[in-house]
C-alpha positions as a printed NumPy array, in Angstrom:
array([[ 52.842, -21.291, -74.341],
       [ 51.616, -19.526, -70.868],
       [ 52.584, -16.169, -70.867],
       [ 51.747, -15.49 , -67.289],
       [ 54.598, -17.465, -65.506],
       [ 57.852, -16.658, -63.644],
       [ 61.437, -18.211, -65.531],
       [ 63.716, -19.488, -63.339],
       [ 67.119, -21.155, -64.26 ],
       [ 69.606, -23.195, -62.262],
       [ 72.764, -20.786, -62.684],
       [ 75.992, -21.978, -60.164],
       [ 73.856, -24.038, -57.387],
       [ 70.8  , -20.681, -57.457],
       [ 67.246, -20.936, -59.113],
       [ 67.82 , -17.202, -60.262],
       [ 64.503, -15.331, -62.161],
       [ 65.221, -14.749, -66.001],
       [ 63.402, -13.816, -68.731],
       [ 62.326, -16.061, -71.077],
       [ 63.29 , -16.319, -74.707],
       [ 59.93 , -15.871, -77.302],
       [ 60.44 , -20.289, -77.726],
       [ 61.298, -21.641, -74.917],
       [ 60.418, -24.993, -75.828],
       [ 62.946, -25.825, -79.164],
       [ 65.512, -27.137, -76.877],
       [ 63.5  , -28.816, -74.35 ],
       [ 64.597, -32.45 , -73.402],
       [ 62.909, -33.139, -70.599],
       [ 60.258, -31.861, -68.241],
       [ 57.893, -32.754, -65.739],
       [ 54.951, -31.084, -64.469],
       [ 52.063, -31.318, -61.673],
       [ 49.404, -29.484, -59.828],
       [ 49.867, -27.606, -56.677],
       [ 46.908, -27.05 , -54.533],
       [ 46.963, -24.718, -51.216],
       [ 50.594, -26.383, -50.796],
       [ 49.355, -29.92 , -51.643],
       [ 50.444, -32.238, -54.776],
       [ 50.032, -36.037, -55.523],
       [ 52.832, -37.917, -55.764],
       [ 55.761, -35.263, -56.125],
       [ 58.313, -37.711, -55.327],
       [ 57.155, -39.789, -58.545],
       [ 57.444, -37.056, -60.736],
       [ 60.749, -35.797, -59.444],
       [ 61.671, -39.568, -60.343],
       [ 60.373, -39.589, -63.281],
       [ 62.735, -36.582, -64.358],
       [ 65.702, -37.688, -63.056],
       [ 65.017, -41.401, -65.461],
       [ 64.411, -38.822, -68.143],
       [ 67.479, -36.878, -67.178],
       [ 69.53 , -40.451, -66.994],
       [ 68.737, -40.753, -70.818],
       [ 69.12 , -37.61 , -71.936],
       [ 71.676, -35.623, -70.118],
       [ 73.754, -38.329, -67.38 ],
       [ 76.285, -36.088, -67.001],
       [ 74.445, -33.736, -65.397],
       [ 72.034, -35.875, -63.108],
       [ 74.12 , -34.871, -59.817],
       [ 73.012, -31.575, -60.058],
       [ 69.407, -32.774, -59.454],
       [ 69.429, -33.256, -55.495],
       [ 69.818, -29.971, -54.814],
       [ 67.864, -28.045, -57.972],
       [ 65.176, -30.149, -57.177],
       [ 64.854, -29.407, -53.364],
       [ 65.411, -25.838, -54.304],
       [ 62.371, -25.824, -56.337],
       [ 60.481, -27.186, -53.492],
       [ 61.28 , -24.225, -51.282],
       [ 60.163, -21.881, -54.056],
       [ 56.963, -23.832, -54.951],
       [ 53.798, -21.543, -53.504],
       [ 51.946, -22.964, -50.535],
       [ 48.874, -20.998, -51.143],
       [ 46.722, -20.881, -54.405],
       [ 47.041, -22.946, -57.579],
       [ 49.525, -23.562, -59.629],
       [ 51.367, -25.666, -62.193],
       [ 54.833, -25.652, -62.175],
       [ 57.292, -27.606, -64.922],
       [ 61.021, -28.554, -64.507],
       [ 62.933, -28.224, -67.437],
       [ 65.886, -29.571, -68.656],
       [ 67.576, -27.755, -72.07 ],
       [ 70.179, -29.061, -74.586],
       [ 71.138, -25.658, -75.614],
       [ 74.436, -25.584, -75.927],
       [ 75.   , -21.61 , -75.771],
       [ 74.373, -21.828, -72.014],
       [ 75.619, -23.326, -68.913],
       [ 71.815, -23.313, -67.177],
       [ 70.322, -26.385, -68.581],
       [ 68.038, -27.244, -65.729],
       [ 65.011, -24.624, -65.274],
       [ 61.526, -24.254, -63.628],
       [ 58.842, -22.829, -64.949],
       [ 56.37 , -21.245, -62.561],
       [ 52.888, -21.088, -63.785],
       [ 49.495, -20.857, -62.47 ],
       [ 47.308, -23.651, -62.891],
       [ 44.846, -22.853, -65.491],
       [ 41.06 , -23.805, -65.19 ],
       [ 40.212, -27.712, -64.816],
       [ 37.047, -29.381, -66.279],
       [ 35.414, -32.895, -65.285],
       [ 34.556, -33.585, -68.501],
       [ 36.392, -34.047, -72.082],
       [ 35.804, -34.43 , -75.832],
       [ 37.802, -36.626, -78.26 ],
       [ 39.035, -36.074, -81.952],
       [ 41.246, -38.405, -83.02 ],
       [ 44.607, -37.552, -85.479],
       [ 44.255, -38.691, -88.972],
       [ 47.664, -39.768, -89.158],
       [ 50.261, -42.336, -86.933],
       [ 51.061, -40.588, -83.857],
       [ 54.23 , -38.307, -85.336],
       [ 56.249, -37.947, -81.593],
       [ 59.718, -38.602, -81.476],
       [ 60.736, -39.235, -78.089],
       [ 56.765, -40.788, -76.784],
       [ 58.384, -42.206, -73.882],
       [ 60.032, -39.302, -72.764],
       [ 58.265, -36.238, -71.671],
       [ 59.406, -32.834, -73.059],
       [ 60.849, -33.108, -76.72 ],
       [ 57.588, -33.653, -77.895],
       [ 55.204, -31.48 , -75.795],
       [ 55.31 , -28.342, -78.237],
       [ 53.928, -31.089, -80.955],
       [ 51.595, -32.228, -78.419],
       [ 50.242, -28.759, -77.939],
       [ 49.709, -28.18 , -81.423],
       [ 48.108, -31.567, -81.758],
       [ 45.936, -30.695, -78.827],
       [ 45.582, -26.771, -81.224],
       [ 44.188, -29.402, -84.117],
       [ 41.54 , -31.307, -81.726],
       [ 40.111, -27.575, -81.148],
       [ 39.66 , -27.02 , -84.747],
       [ 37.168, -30.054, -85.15 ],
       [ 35.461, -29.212, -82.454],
       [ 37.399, -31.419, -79.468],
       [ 39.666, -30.787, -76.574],
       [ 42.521, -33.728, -77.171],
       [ 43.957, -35.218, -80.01 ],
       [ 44.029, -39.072, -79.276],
       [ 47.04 , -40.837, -80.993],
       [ 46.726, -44.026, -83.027],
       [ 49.884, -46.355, -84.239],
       [ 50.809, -46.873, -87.726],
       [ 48.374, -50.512, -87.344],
       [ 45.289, -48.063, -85.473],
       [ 45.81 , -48.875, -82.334],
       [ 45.384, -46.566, -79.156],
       [ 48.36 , -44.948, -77.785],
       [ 47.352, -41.856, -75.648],
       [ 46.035, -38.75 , -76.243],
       [ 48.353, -35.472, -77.171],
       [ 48.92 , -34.6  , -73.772],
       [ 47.508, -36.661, -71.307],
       [ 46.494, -40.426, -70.834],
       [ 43.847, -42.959, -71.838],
       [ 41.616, -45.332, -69.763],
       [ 38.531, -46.997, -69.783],
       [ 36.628, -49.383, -67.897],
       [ 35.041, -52.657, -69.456],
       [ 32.362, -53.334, -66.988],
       [ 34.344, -53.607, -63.142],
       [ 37.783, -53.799, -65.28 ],
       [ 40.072, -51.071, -65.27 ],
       [ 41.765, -50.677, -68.89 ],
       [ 44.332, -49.177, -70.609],
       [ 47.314, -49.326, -73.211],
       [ 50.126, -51.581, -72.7  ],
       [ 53.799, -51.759, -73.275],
       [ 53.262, -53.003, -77.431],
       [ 52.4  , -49.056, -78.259],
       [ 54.548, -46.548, -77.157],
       [ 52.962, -44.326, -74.28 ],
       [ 54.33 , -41.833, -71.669],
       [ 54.895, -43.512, -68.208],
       [ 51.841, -41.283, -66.582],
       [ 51.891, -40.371, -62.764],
       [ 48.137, -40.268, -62.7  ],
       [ 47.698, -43.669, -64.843],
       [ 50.034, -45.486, -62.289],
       [ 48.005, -43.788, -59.166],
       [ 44.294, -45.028, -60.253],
       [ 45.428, -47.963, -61.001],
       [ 47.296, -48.756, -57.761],
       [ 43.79 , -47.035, -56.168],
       [ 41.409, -49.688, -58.339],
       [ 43.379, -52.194, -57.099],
       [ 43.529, -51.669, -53.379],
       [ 39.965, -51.223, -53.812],
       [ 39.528, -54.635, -55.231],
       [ 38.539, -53.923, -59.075],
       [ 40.897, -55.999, -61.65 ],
       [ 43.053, -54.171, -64.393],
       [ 44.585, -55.115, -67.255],
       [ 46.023, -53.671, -70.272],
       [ 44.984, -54.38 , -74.094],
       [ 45.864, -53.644, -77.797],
       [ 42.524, -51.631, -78.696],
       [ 41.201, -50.1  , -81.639],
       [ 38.707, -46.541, -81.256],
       [ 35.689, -48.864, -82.151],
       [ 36.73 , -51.302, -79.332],
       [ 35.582, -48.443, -76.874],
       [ 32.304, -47.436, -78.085],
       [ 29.793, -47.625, -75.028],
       [ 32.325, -47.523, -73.036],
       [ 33.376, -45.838, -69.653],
       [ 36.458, -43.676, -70.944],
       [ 38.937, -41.48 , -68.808],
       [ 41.206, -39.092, -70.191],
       [ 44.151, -38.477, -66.956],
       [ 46.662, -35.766, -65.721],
       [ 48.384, -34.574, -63.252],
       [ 46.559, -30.88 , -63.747],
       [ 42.948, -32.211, -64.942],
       [ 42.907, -35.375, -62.542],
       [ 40.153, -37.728, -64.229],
       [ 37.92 , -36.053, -66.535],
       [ 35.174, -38.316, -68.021],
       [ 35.087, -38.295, -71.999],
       [ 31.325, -37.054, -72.819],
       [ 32.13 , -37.067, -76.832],
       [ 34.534, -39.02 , -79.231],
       [ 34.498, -38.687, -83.195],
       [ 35.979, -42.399, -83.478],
       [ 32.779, -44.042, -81.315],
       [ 29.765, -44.365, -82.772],
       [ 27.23 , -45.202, -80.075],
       [ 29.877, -42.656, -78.196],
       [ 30.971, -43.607, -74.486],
       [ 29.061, -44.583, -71.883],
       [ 27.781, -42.193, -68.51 ],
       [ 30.285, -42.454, -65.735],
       [ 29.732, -45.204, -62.835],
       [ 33.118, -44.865, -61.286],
       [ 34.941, -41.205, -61.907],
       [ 33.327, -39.469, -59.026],
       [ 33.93 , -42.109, -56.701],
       [ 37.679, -41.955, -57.943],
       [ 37.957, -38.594, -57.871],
       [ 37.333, -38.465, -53.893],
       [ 40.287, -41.157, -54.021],
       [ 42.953, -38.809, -56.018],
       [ 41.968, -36.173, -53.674],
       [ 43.061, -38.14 , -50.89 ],
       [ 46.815, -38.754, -52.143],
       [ 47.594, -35.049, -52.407],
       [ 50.415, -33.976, -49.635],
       [ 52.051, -31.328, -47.964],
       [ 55.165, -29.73 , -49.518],
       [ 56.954, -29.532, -46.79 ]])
């Protein structure tokens, strides 16, 4: 958890500054998250979506209160600096402010990322859905450090590639852009959905495949977020050639930079 944040909850149409409880997370059924840049962010608008599908699944009766707590936390996002806010949305059923936003600065980002993969089926209960599951993925992500890595990838019960704890999975086979598809169950990832739509306009082919650890050896590998952006994976336990040096990332990189936006 990041101690160094400002609590806000949704109290009788006001984002009104609270103090936090010392878990936070144990009720959490739904968040979203992204980076905020000197008043700039990539697709805000698809993560705002994003949480309102979540919020359709978890909590429909209260999905008409999101117009107006989500342009309220756009007026209090920052325009200057960086930081990393999450919207929140809590079961807790001793309060009437389920909907929250946590206001965080963005911690450090690095280009580059090792790999340790869980020695077990990927143990998430709501995959699809992010927030019930992010404490788990942070202590997956706690596990990775321990042998050495910075993110847990997750495997099926038949070995397959998911994702990683807390972020997403790509790699390139040659010119083709690769990733996960619909037969494992993988978080619907803002950044995922904005390389590909960038490889595409600038004429590489994608695809999705079932995929094994091994399949990827020598490859090109990408681990995405909305925070880290692409960072290139330099060292997996699973691979044992390991991956390959990156052809495309920087070139991708000056891409992502280009979708970031105003706020306002």
């Amino acid at each position: 958890m990041q101690l160094d944040a400002d609590f806000y909850c949704y109290r009788n149409g006001q984002l009104v500054l609270i103090e936090v409880d010392d878990n936070p997370d144990v009720s959490l059924a739904a968040a979203d998250s992204w980076l905020v840049d000197e008043g700039r962010v990539r697709s805000l608008a698809d993560h705002e979506a994003r949480f309102r599908k979540a919020i359709d699944q978890v909590a429909p009766d209260h999905a008409y209160l999101l117009d107006d707590f989500l342009e309220q936390v756009r007026k209090l996002l920052p325009r200057t600096g960086r930081w990393f806010p999450r919207i929140e949305y809590h079961v807790d059923e001793n309060t009437d402010s389920h909907l929250r936003l946590r206001l965080r600065s963005a911690p450090e980002t690095t280009p580059t990322v090792t790999l340790w993969t869980l020695d077990e089926p990927d143990p998430r209960v709501r995959p699809t859905i992010k927030g019930p599951d992010l404490s788990l993925g942070q202590q997956l992500r706690r596990r990775a450090n321990l042998h050495g890595a910075d993110e847990a990838v997750l495997l099926t019960s038949e070995g397959f590639i998911s994702e990683c704890a807390l972020s997403s999975l790509v790699w390139w086979r040659g010119d083709v852009l690769c990733a996960p598809g619909d037969e494992v169950p993988w978080l619907e990832s803002i950044t995922r959905n904005e390389v590909f739509a960038l490889a595409s306009q600038a004429g590489y082919a994608t695809q999705t495949e079932l995929a094994k650890p091994a399949d990827l050896d020598g490859l090109e590998i990408w681990v995405l977020s909305s925070l880290q952006g692409i960072r290139v994976v330099t060292g997996w336990d699973a691979l044992p050639s390991g991956p390959a040096a990156p052809v495309h990332a920087e070139t991708f990189r000056k891409r992502l930079r280009l979708l970031s936006a105003s706020i306002d």
